[in-house]
N, C-alpha and C positions, 0 to 999 in steps of 0.2 A: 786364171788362165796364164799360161807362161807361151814359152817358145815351144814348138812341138815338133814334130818327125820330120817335118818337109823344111824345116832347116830356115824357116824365117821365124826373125827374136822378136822376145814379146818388148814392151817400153821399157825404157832406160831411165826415165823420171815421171814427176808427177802426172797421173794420169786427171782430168780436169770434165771431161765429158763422156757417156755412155749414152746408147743410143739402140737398143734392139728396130730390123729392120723390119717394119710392120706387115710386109706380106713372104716374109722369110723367117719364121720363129727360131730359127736355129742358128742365124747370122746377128750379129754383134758390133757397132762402129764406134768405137774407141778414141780419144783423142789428147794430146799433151801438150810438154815442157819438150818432149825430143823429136819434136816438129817433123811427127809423122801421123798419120791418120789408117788406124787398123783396121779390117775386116776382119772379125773370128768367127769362124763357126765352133760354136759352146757343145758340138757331139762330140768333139777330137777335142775341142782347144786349141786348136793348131789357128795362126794367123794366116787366111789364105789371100789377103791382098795389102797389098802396104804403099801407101798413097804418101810420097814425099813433100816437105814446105810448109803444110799449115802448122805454126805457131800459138798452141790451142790455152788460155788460161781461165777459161770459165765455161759454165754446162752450156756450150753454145752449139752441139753439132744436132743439124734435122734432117729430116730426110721424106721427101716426097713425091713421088710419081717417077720415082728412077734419078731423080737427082739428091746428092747429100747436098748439105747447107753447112757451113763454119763461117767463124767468127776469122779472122787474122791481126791479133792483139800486136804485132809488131807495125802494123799500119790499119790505117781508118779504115778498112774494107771488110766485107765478108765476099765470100768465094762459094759458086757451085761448079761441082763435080759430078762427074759421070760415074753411079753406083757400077755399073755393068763395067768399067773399063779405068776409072778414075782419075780419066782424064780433064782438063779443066773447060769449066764450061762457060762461065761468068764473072765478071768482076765485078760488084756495087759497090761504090764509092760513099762511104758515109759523109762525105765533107761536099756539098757544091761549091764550083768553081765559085764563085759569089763570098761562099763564106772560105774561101781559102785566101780571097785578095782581100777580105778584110781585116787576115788575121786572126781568124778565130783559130782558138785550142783546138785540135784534132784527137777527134774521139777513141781512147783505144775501148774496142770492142771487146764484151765479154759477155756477151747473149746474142743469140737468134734464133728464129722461131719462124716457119713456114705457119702459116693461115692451115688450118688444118684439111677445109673441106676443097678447098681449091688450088692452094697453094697460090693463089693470085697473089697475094700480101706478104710481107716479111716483115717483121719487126728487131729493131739490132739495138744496144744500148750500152752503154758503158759508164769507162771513168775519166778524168782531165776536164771533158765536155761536161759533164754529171748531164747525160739527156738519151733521151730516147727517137727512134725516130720510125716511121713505118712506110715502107716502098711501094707502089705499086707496080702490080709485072702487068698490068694492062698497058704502062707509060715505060716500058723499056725499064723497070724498076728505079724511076726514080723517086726522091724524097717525095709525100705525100702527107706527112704530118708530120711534128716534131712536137714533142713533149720537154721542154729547156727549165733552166730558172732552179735546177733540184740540188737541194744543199751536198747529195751527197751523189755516189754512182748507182747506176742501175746496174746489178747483178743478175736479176733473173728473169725469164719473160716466157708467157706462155701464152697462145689462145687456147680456146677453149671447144670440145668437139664438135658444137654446131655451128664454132665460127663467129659467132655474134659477139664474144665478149673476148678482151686480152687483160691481162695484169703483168704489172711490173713489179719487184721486189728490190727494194736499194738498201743503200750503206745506214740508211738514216732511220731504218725497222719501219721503212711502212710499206705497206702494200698497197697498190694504186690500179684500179680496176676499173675495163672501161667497155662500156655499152656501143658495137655497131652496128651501126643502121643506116644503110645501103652506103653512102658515100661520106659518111660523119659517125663522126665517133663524140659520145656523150661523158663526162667528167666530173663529179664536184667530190670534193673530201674537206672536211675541216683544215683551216688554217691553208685555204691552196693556192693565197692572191698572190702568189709568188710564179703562180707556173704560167707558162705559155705555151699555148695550144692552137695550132689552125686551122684541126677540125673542132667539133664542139658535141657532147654528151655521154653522159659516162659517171658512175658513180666509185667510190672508194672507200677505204678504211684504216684507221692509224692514226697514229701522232705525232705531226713531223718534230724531229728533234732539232 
């Protein structure tokens, strides 16, 4: 997909996220290094909206019930947008005031993930921090769980389509997979007395390095 007839250019650097728009098969959301956020439709190819700001470096862009979801890797936050208009809708702050006055490392983001069947949940994760953490949008999205303590960053993150289960994929080759059930999330993998968790159940696989 390049630039097309109606005269808006396709990216100018690394493109980092794709995204087909689940009740639109023919719409496409796109996201980069040129800190722009693309709409195509894949019949023309032509980009028909161009969302300016998000600073995209990892497969972090979602989208659920009319809102997109990104990551913004130049600051601790991920951001929702109005698919229909891309206007901005939300700010979540991965850092609480709390762990800002303590001086903790602020996470740059490079995953997130809407809960698939409700979208109530987000999950974001990165690097600096090496942690993950999951929001709840019944609390005005805030922190909800945090997953800390990992040698390396989290790159990748997914729930899963009934909802009940999420994995993370990090720097360190393992994949870490976790069981939910209603308001806890369930955890164990070999070698994991390292991690810190505030909910509790969940199982895993790997080897941390």
């Amino acid at each position: 997909l390049k630039a097309g007839a109606n005269g808006e250019p396709g990216h100018s650097l690394r493109i980092f996220s794709a995204k087909f728009v689940k009740d639109e098969e023919n719409l496409l959301i796109t996201g980069g290094w040129d800190k722009t956020i693309k709409i195509w439709d894949v019949r023309s190819g032509d980009v028909v909206r161009n969302i300016c700001g998000p600073f995209v470096c990892g497969d972090s862009i979602d989208m659920h019930d009319g809102y997109i979801l990104q990551d913004h890797t130049l600051n601790p936050v991920a951001t929702t947008l109005e698919f229909s208009t891309g206007k901005f809708c939300e700010e979540i702050a991965f850092q609480t005031p709390a762990e800002k006055q303590a001086g903790n490392p602020a996470c740059q983001v490079y995953t997130t993930q809407f809960l698939k069947t409700t979208g109530d949940l987000i999950v974001a994760g990165g690097a600096v921090a090496n942690e993950a953490k999951i929001f709840d949008g019944g609390n005005y999205f805030q922190p909800a769980a945090t997953i800390t303590d990992l040698s390396r960053a989290v790159y990748s993150s997914d729930f899963n389509n009934a909802g009940d289960m999420l994995a993370l994929g990090g720097g360190d080759g393992v994949v870490r997979c976790f069981n939910i059930v209603g308001d806890m999330i369930e955890y164990k993998i070999k070698n994991s007395k390292n991690l810190n968790l505030n909910w509790s159940g969940f199982w895993g696989f790997g080897v941390l390095g």
